[in-house]
ZADO-1210 file (C-alpha; in nm, 4 decimals, padded with zeros to 6 digits):
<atoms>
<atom x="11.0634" y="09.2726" z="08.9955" code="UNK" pos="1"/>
<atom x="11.0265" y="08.9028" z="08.9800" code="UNK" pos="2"/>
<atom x="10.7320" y="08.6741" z="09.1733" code="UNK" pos="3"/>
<atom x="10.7583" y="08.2908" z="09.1782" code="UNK" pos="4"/>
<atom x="10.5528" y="08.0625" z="09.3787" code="UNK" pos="5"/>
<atom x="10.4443" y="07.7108" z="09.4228" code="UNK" pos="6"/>
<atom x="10.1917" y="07.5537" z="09.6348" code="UNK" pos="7"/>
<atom x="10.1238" y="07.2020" z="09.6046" code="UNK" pos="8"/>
<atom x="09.8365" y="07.0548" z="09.7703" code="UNK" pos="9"/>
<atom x="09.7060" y="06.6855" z="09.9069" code="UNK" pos="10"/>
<atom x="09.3550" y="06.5934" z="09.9933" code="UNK" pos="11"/>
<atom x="09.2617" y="06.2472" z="10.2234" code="UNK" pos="12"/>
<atom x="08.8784" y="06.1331" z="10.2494" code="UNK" pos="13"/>
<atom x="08.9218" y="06.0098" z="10.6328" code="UNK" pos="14"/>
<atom x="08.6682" y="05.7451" z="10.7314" code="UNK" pos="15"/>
<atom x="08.4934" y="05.9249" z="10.9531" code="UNK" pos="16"/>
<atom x="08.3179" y="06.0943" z="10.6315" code="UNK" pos="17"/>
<atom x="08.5695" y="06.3796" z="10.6500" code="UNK" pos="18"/>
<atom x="08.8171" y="06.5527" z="10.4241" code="UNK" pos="19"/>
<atom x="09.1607" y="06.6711" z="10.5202" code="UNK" pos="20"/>
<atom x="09.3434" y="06.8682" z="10.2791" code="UNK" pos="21"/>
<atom x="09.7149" y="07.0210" z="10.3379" code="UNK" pos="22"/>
<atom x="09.8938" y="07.2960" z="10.1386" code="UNK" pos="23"/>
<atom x="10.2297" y="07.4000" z="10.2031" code="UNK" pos="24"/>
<atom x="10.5105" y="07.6257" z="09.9746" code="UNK" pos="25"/>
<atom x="10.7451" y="07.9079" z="09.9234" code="UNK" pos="26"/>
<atom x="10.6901" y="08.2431" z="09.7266" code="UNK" pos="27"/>
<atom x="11.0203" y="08.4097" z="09.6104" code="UNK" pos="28"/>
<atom x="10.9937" y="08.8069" z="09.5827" code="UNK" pos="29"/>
<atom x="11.3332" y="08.9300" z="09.3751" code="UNK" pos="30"/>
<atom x="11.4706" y="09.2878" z="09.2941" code="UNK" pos="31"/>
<atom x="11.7099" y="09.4669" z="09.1775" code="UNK" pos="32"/>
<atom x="11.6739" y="09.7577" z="09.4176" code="UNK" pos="33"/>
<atom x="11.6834" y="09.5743" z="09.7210" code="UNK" pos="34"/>
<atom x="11.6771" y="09.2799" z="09.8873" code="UNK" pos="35"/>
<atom x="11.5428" y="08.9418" z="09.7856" code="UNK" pos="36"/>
<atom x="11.3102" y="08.7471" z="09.9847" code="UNK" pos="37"/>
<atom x="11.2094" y="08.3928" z="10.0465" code="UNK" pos="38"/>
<atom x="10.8395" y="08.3255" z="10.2272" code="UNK" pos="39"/>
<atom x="10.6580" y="08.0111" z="10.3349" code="UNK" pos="40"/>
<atom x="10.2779" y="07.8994" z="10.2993" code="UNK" pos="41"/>
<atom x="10.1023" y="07.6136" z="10.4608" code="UNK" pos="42"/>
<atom x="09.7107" y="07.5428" z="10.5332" code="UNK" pos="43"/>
<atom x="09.5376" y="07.2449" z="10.6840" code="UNK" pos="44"/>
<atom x="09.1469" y="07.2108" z="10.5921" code="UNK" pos="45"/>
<atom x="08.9321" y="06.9573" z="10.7896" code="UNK" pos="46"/>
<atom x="08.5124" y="06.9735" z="10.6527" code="UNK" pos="47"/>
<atom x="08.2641" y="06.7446" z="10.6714" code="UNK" pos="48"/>
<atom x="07.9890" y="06.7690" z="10.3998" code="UNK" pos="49"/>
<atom x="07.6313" y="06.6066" z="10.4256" code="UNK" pos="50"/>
<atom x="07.3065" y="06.6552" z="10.4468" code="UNK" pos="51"/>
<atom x="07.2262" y="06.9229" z="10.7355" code="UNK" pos="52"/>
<atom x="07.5422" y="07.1243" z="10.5360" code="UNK" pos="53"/>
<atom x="07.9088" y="07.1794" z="10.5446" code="UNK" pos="54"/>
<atom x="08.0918" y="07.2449" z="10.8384" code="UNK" pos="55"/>
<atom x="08.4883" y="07.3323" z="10.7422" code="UNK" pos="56"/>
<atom x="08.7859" y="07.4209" z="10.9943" code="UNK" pos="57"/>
<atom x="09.0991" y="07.5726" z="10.8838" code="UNK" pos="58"/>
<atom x="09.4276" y="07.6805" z="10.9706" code="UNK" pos="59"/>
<atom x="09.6769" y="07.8713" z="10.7819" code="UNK" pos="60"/>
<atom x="09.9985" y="08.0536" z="10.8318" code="UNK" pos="61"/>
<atom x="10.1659" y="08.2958" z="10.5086" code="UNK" pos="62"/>
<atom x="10.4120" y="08.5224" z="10.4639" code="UNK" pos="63"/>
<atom x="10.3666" y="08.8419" z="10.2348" code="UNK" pos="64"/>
<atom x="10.6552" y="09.1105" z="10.1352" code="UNK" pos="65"/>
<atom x="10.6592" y="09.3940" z="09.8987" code="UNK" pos="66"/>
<atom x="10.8467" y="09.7169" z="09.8334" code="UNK" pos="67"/>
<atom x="10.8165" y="10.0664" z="09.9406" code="UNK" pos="68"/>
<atom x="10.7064" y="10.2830" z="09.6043" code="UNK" pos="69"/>
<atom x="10.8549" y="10.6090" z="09.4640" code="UNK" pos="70"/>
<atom x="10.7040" y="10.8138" z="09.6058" code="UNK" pos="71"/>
<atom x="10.7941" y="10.7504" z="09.9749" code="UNK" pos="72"/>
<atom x="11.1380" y="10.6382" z="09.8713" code="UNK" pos="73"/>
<atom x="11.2546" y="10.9527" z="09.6332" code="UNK" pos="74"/>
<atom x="10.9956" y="11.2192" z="09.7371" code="UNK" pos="75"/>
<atom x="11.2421" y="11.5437" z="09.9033" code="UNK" pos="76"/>
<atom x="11.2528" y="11.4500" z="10.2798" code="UNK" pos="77"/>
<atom x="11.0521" y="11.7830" z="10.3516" code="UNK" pos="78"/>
<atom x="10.6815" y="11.8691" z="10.2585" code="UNK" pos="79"/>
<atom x="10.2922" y="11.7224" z="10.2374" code="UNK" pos="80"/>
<atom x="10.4633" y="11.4127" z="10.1713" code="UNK" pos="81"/>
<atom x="10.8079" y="11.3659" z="10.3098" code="UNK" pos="82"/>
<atom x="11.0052" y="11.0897" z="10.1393" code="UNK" pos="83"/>
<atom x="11.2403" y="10.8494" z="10.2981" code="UNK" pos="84"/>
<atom x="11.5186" y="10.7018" z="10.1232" code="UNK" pos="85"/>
<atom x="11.6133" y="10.4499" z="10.3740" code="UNK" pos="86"/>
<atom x="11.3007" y="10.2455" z="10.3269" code="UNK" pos="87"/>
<atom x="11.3501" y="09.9077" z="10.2868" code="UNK" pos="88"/>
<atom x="11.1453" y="09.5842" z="10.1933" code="UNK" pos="89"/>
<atom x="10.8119" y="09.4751" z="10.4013" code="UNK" pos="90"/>
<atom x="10.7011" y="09.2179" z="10.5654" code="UNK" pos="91"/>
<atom x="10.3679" y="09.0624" z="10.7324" code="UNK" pos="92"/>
<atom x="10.3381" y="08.6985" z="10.8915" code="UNK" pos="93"/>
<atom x="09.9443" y="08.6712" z="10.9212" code="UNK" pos="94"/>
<atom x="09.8035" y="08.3276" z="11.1027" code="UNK" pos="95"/>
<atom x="09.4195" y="08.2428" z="11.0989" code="UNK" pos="96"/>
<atom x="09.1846" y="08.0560" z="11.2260" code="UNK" pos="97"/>
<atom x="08.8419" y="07.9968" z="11.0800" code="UNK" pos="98"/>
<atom x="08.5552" y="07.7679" z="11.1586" code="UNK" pos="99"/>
<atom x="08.2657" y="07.7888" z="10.8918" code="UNK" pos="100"/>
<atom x="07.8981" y="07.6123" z="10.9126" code="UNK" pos="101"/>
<atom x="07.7136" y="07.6878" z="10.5633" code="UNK" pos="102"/>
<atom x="07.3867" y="07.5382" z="10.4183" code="UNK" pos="103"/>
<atom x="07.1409" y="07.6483" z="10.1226" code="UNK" pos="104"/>
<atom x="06.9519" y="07.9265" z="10.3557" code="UNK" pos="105"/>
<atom x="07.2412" y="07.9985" z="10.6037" code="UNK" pos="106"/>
<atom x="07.6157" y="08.0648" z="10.6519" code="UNK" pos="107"/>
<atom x="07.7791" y="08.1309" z="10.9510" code="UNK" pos="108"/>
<atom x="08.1788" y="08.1921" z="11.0051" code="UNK" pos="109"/>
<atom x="08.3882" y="08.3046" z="11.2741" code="UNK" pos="110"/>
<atom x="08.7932" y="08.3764" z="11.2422" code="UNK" pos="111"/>
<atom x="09.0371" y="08.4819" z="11.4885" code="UNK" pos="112"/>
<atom x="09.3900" y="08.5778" z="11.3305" code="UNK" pos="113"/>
<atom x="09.7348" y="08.7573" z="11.4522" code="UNK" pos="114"/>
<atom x="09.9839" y="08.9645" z="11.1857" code="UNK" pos="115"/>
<atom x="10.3270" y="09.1027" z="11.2255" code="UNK" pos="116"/>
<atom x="10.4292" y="09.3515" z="11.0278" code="UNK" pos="117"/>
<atom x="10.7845" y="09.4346" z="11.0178" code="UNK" pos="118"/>
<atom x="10.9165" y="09.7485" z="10.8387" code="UNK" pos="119"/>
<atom x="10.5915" y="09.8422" z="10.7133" code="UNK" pos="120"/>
<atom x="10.5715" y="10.1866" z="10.5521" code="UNK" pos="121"/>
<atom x="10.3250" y="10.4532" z="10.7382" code="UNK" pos="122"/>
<atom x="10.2652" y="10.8103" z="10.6446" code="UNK" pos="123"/>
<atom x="10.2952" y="11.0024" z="10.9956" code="UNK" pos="124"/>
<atom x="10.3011" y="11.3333" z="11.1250" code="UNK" pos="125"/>
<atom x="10.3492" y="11.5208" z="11.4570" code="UNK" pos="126"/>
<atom x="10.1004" y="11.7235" z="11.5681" code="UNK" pos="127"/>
<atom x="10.3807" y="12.0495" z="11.5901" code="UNK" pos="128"/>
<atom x="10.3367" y="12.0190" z="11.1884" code="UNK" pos="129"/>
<atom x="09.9950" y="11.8571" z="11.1193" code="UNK" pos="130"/>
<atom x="10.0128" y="11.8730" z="10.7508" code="UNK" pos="131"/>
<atom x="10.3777" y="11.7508" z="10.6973" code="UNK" pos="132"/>
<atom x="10.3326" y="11.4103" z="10.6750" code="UNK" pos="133"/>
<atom x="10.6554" y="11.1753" z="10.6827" code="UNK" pos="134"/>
<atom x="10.6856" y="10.8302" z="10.5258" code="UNK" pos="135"/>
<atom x="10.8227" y="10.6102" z="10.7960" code="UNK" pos="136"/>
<atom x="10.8852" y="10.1868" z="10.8856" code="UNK" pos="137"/>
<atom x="10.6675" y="10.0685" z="11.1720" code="UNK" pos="138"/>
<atom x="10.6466" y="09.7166" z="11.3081" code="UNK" pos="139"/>
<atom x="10.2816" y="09.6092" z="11.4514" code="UNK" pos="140"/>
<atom x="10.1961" y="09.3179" z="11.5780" code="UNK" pos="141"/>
<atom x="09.8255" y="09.3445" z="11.5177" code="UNK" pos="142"/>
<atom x="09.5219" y="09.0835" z="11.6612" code="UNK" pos="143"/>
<atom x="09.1551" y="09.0719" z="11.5300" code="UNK" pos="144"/>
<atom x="08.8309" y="08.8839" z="11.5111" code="UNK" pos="145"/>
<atom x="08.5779" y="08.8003" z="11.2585" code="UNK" pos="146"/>
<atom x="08.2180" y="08.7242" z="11.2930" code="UNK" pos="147"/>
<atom x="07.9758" y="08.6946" z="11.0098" code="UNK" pos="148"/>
<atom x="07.5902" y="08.5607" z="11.0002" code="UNK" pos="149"/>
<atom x="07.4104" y="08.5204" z="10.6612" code="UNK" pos="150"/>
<atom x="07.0635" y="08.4404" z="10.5908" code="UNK" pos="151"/>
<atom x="06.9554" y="08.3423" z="10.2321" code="UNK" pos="152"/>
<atom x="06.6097" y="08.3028" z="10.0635" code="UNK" pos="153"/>
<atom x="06.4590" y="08.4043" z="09.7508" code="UNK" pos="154"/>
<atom x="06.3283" y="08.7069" z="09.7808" code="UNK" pos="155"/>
<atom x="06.5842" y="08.8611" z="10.1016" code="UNK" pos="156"/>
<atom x="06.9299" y="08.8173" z="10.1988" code="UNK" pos="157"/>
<atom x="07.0490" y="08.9474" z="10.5166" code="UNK" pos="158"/>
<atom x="07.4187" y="08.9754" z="10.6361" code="UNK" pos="159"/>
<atom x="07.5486" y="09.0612" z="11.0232" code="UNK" pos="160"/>
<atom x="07.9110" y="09.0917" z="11.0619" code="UNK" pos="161"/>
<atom x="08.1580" y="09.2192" z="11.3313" code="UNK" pos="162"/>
<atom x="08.4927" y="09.2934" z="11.3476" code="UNK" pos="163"/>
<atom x="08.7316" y="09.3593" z="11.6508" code="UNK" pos="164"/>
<atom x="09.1186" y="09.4798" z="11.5591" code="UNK" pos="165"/>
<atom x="09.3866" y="09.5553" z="11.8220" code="UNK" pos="166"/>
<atom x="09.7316" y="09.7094" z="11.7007" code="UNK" pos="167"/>
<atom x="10.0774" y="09.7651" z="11.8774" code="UNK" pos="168"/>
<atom x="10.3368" y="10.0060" z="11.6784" code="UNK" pos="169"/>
<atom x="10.6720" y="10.0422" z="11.7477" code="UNK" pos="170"/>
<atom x="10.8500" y="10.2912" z="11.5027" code="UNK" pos="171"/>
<atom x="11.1703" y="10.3260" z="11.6496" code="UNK" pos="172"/>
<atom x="11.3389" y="10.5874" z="11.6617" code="UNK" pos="173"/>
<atom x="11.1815" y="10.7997" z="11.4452" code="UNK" pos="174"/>
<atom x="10.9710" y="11.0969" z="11.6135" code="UNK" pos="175"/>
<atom x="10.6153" y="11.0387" z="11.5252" code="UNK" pos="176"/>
<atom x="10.2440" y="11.1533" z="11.7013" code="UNK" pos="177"/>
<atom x="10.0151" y="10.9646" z="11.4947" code="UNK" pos="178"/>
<atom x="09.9966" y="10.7930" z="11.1921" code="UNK" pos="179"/>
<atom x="09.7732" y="10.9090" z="10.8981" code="UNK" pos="180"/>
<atom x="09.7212" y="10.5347" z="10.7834" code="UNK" pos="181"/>
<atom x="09.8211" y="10.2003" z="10.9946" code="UNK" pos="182"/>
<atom x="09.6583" y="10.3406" z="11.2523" code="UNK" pos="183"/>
<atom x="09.3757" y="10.4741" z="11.1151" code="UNK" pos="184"/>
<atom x="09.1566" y="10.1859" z="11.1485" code="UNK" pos="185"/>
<atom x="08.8301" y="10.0610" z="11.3312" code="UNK" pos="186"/>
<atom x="08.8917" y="09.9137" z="11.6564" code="UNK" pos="187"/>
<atom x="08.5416" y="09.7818" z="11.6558" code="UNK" pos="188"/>
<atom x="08.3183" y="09.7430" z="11.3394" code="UNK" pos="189"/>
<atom x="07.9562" y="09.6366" z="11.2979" code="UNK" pos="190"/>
<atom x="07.7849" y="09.5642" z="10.9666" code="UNK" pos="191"/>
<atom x="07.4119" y="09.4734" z="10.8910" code="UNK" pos="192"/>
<atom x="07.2956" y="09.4520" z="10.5071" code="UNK" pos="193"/>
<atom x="06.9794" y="09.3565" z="10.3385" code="UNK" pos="194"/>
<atom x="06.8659" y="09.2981" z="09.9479" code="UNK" pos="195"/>
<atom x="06.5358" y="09.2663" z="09.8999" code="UNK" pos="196"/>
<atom x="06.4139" y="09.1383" z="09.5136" code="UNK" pos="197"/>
<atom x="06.0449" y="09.2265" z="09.5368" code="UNK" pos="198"/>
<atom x="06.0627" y="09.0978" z="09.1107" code="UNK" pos="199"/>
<atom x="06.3452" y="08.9382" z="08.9064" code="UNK" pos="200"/>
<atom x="06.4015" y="09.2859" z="08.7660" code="UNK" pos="201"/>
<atom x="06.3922" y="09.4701" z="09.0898" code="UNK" pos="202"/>
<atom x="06.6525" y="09.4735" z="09.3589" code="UNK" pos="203"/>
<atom x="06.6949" y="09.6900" z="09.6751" code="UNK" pos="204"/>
<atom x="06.9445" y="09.7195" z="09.8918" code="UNK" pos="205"/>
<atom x="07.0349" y="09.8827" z="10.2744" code="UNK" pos="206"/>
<atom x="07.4101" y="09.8416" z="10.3792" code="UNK" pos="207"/>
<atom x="07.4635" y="09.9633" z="10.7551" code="UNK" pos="208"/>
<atom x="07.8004" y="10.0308" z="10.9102" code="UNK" pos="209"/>
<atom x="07.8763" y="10.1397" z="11.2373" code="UNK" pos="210"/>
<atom x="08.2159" y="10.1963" z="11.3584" code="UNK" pos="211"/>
<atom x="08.4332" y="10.3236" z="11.6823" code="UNK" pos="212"/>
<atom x="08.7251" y="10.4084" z="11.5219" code="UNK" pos="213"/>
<atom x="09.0676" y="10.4760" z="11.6926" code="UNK" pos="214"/>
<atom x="09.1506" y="10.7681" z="11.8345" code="UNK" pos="215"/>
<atom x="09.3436" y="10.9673" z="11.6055" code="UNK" pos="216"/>
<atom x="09.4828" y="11.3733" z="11.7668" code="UNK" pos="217"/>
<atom x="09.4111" y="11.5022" z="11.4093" code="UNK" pos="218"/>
<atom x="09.0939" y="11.4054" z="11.3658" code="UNK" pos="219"/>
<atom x="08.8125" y="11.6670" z="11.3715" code="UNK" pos="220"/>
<atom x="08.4763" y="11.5603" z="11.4858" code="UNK" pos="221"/>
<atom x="08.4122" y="11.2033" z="11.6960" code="UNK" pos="222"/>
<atom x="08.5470" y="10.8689" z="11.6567" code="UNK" pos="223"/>
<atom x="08.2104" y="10.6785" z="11.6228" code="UNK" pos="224"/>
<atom x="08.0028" y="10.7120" z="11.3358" code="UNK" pos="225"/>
<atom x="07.7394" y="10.5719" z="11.1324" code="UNK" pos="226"/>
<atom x="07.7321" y="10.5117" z="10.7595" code="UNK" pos="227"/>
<atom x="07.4593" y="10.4493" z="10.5860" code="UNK" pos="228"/>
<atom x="07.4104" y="10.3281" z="10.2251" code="UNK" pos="229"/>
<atom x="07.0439" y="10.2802" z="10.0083" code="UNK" pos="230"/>
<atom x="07.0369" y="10.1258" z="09.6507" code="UNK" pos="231"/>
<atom x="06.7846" y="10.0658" z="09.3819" code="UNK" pos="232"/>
<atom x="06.8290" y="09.8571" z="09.0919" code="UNK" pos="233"/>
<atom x="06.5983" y="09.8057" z="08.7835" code="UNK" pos="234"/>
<atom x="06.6695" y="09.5871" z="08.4829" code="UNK" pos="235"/>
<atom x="06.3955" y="09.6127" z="08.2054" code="UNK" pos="236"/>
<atom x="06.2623" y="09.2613" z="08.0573" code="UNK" pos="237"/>
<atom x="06.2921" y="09.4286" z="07.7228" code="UNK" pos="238"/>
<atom x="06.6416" y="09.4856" z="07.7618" code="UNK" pos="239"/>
<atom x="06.7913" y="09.2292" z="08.0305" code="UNK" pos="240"/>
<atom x="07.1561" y="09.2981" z="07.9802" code="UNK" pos="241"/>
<atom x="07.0875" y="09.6292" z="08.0824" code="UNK" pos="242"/>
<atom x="07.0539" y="09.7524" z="08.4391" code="UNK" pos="243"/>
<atom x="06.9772" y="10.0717" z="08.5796" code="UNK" pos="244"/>
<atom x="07.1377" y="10.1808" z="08.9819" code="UNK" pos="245"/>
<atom x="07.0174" y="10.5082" z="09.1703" code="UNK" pos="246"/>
<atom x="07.2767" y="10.5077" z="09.4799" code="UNK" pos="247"/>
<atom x="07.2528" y="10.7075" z="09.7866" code="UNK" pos="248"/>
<atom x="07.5798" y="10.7234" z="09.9727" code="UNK" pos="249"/>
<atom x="07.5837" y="10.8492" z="10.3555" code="UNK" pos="250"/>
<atom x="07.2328" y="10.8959" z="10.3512" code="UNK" pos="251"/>
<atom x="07.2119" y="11.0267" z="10.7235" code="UNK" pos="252"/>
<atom x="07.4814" y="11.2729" z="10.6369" code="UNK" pos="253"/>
<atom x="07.7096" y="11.2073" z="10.9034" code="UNK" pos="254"/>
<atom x="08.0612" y="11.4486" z="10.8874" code="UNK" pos="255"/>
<atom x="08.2896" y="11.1664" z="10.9692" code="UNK" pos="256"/>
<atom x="08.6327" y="11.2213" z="10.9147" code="UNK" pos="257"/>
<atom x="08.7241" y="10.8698" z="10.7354" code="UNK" pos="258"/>
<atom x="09.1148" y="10.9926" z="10.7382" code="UNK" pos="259"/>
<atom x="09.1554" y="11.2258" z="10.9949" code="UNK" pos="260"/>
<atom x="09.2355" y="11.6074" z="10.8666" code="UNK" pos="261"/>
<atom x="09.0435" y="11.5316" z="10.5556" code="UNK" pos="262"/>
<atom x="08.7161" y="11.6743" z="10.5287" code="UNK" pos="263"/>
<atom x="08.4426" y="11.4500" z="10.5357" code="UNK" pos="264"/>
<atom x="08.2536" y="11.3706" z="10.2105" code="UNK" pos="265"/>
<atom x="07.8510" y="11.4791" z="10.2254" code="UNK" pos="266"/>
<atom x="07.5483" y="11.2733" z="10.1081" code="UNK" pos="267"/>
<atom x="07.5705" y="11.1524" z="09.7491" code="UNK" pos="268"/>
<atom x="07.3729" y="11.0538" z="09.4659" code="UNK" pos="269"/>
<atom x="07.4315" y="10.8461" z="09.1974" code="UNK" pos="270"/>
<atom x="07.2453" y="10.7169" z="08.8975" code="UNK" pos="271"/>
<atom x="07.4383" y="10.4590" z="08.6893" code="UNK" pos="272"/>
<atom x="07.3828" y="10.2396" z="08.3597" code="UNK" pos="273"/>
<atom x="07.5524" y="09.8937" z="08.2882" code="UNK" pos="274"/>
<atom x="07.5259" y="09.6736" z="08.0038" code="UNK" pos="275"/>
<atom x="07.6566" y="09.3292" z="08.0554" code="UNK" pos="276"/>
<atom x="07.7650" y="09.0932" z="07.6835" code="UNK" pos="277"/>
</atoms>
């Protein structure tokens, strides 16, 4: 494998007060064991910094390859995980666009973006064989939004997000039912998280997720689910570069098939110890 890239970049202060920066370049994937490739990069940044905060727009277009690994190249054609030796290198084109307000107590960002992916490599099945899963190429053109809300002070941060993802496979010719991964994914996703420092040694946390996930023939159980997550952290005065974590994980214990056929995982506990140098 060999990876070379470069990605010069030019900034202008405008006289409006503004900054405009521009980044374009070219990435060069090489390999021995299959074909080389050649992809483009290019941003433009506008922001405007003073003193009610920064407000930044942005829009950037990149290209991305890699290749398929061993196992779904040489794996026998047959089995839990079928290989497929005609595999070859893939692709994604993503382009986004993101506005972004920020000051010391607040941040606010919204992004809208579109991806092709061309030859990707998917683990499917059909539902005649359930548990014979086949590594195949798909192309998706796939669509999504971004929305996130934060809230800073010193003693509570809060965070709202949302997410909204579309996808459009085409696999060709190869006989498929559902996939076990590209398509596995939440159509529409809502997150809420707080952290709450009642001392400088004490922090608490509540991350909230709630999803509607895409249908999927294998899983068991619904497509919308909650997960829940509740941490505690403690780090003693005597010893500051320690820290001690109790972690509850799924705390409503929801049976949510993350990847469909799997069995869900239960409510966990967790007790940790770092020690930071």
């Amino acid at each position: 494998y060999l990876s070379l890239g470069i990605a010069p970049a030019r900034s202008w202060q405008l006289a409006s007060g503004r900054t405009l920066e521009l980044k374009g370049g070219l990435r060069f994937d090489g390999s021995n064991r299959d074909e080389n490739a050649l992809m483009p990069l290019f941003s433009v940044t506008l922001e405007k910094a003073d003193e009610s905060g920064i407000r930044r727009y942005s829009l950037t277009y990149s290209s991305s390859s890699q290749l398929p690994g061993y196992t779904a190249l040489n794996s026998r054609p047959q089995g839990l995980f079928g290989g497929n030796a005609e595999l070859e290198r893939e692709y994604a084109d993503t382009l986004d666009i993101t506005a972004e307000y920020e000051t010391d107590a607040w941040l606010g960002r919204a992004s809208a973006w579109l991806r092709r992916d061309d030859d990707l490599v998917d683990w499917t099945y059909r539902q005649s064989a359930p548990f014979s899963r086949q590594a195949n190429a798909v192309d998706i053109d796939a669509s999504g939004l971004e929305l996130l809300l934060a809230r800073r002070t010193e003693r509570l941060d809060m965070v709202l997000g949302y997410a909204w993802i579309d996808k459009d496979a085409e696999y060709g010719s190869a006989d498929v039912d559902a996939s076990f991964y590209a398509l596995n994914y939440a159509r529409h996703r809502l997150t809420a998280a707080l952290v709450f420092r009642p001392t400088s040694q004490v922090e608490l946390r509540l991350d909230n997720e709630w999803l509607k996930q895409q249908d999927n023939p294998l899983r068991n159980g619904g497509d919308n689910a909650y997960l829940g997550s509740l941490s505690a952290s403690w780090r003693p005065l005597a010893l500051p570069a320690t820290r001690l974590t109790l972690v509850a994980d799924n705390i409503t214990d929801i049976e949510f098939q993350s990847f469909p056929g799997t069995p869900a995982a239960g409510r966990q506990v967790s007790l940790g110890f770092s020690l930071d140098w």
